[in-house]
N, C-alpha and C positions, 0 to 999 in steps of 0.2 A: 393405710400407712399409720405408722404407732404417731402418738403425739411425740414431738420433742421438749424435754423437760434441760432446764439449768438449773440446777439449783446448787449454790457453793456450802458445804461445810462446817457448820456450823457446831459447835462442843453443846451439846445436847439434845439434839436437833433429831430427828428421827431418822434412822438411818434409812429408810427410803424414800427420802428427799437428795440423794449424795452422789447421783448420777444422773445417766438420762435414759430413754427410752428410743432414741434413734438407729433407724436400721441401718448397715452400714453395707451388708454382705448379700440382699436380698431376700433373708427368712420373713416370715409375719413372724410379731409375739403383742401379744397384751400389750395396753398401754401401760398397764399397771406395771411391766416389769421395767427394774430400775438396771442399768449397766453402770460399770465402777467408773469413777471419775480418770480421765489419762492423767500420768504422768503424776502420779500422788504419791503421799509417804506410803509404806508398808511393811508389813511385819505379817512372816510367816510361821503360826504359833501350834501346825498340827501336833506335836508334841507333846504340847500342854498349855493350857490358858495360862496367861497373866496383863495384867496392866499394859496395856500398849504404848512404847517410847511415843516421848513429846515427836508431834508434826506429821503422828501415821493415820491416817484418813481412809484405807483400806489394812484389814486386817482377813487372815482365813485361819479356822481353827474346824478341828474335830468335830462329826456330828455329836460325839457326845459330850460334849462343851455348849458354853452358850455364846452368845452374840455379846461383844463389845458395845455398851451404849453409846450411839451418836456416830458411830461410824458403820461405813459401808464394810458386810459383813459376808465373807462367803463359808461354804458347807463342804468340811473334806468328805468323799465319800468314797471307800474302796469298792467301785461298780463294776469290775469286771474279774475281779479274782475275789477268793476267800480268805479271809484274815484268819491267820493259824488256829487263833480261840474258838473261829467260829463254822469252822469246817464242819464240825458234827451237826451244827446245826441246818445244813444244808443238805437235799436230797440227796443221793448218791449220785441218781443220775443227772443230776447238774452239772457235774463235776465232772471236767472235760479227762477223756480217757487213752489213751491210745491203744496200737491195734492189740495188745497182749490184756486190756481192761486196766491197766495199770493207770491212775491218777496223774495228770502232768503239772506237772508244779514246776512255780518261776522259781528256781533255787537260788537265787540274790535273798528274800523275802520270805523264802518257806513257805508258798503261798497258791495253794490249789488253784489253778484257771478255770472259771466258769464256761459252762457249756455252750455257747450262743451261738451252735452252727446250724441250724435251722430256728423256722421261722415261731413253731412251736417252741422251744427250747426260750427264745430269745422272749418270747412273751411270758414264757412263766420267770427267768430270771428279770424278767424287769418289774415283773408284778410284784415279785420282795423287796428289791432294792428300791424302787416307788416308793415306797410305806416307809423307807428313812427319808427319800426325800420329803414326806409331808411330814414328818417330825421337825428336818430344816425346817421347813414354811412353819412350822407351828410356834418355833424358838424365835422366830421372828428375823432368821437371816434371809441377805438378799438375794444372794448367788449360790450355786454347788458348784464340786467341782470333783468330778467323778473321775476318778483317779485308773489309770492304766488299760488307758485306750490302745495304749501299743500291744496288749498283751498277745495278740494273734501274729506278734515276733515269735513268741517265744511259745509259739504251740505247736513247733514241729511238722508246720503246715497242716495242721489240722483245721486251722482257722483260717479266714483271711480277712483283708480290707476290709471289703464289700460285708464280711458278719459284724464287724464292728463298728462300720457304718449305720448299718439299721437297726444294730442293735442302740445304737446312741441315739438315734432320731426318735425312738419310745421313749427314753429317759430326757428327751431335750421336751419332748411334748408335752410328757407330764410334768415338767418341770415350769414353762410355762402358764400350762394351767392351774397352778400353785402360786402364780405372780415370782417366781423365781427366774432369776438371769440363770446361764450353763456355760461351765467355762470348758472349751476344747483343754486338755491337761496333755503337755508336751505333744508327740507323735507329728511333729513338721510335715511327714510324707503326706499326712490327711489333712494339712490345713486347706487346700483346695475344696476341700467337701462341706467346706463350715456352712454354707448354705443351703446344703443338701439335707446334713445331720441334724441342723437349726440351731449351731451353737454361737455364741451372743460376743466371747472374749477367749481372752490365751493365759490360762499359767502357766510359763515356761520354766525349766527347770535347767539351768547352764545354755542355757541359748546365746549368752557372751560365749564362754567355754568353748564353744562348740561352733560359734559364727551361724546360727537361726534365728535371730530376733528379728533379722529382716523378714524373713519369711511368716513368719508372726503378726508384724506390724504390717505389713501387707494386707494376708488377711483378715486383721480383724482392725484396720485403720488406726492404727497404735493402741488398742486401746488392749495393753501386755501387762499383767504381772510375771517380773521374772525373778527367782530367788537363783543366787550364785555361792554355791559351795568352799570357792577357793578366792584369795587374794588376787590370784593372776586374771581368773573369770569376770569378777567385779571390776578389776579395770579396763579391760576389754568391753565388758557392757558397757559403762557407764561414758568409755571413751567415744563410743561410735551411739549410744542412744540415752546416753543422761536425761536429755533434753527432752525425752518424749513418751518413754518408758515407765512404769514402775518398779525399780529395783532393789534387792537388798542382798544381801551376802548374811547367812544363815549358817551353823553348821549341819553337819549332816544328819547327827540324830535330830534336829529342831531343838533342844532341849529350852529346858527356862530356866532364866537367872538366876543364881545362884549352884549352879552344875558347874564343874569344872569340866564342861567343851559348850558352855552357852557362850557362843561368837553369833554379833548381830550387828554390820555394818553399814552404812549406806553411802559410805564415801572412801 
């Protein structure tokens, strides 16, 4: 059983001292790994770094950003699809296909689906995406947060659950082994697995919106970041889980200050 750590927040204080290490779900992980403190300020800045608003005590940015000092710092990582830039950089045969060889792509995002339906397959894509997580570890952030676990939605049934399940319990591994927290990133239907997969917390994305935050705080014992795109979502959240949540209201591209669509609310 990991140690259990308290430790409160402190403005320069090392950001992993900012949580705890308590299992809540039944996975093992290091004692070394920190989890986000509940119910904190927060500020979701994948967008783009900047100065984090007075009273935010977790922050998430870009792998290619760095860590906010003194606060609890998580790792955006695109682990299950290809980011448009970097599609060529990726085997071909990674890159999930359907029956005509034609590339499937989540057309929201323009964003090639990784191949993770075998057990081959799922080891070589994790073996790259690995190598940013130890860039996270090296930057000195706490958490990842490996971004579109749903994507076997939106693969035409090529994919399923059960591949994005094991495909996650490799990147939850090595992520532990790196002293890294893993945060489950939306997909409600698989938060039952979180013990399975050995993921730590939830960044939820309209889970007011949409009425999942319960199911979130469920299983991961509240311990939620959720960012809210609309005015009506935010008070929905904060109506039914203020008190127990981390939330803020974000626009949708993330942008930073000074943009005219940087909205960033918490109330």
């Amino acid at each position: 059983m990991a140690l259990i750590v308290a430790v409160p927040a402190l403005a320069g204080c090392s950001a992993r001292g900012t949580g705890d290490s308590r299992d809540t779900g039944g996975s093992q992980r290091p004692a070394a790994v920190r989890l986000p403190p509940r119910h904190a300020g927060f500020d979701y800045q994948i967008g783009g770094a900047y100065p984090p608003p007075e009273g935010v005590r977790i922050v998430s940015r870009d792998r290619s950003d760095s860590p906010a000092p003194g606060l609890y710092n998580i790792c955006y990582v695109n682990a299950f699809q290809a980011q448009p830039e970097e599609r060529s950089s990726w085997p071909s045969d990674l890159l999930l296909r359907d029956a005509h060889g034609r590339v499937v792509i989540d057309e929201d995002w323009n964003e090639p689906l990784l191949d993770i339906g075998t057990p081959a397959k799922r080891e070589r894509v994790a073996g790259r995406v690995n190598r940013w997580l130890d860039g996270c570890a090296k930057k000195g952030f706490d958490a990842v947060e490996p971004d579109n676990y749903d994507s076997y939605t939106r693969s035409h049934h090529l994919l399923t659950a059960s591949d994005a399940t094991a495909y996650m319990t490799l990147l939850s591994r090595h992520a532990h082994a790196r002293h890294l927290a893993i945060a489950q990133k939306n997909t409600a239907e698989l938060a039952g697995e979180r013990g399975r997969a050995g993921l730590d917390f939830a960044v939820a994305e309209e889970c007011g919106q949409y009425d999942e935050c319960g199911v979130y705080a469920r299983a991961f014992d509240a311990r939620v970041v959720d960012i809210e795109y609309t005015d009506s979502g935010l008070r929905k959240a904060l109506d039914r889980w203020g008190g127990r949540l981390s939330i803020v209201r974000r626009d949708r591209d993330v942008s930073t200050p000074g943009s005219t669509e940087y909205v960033r609310k918490v109330q």
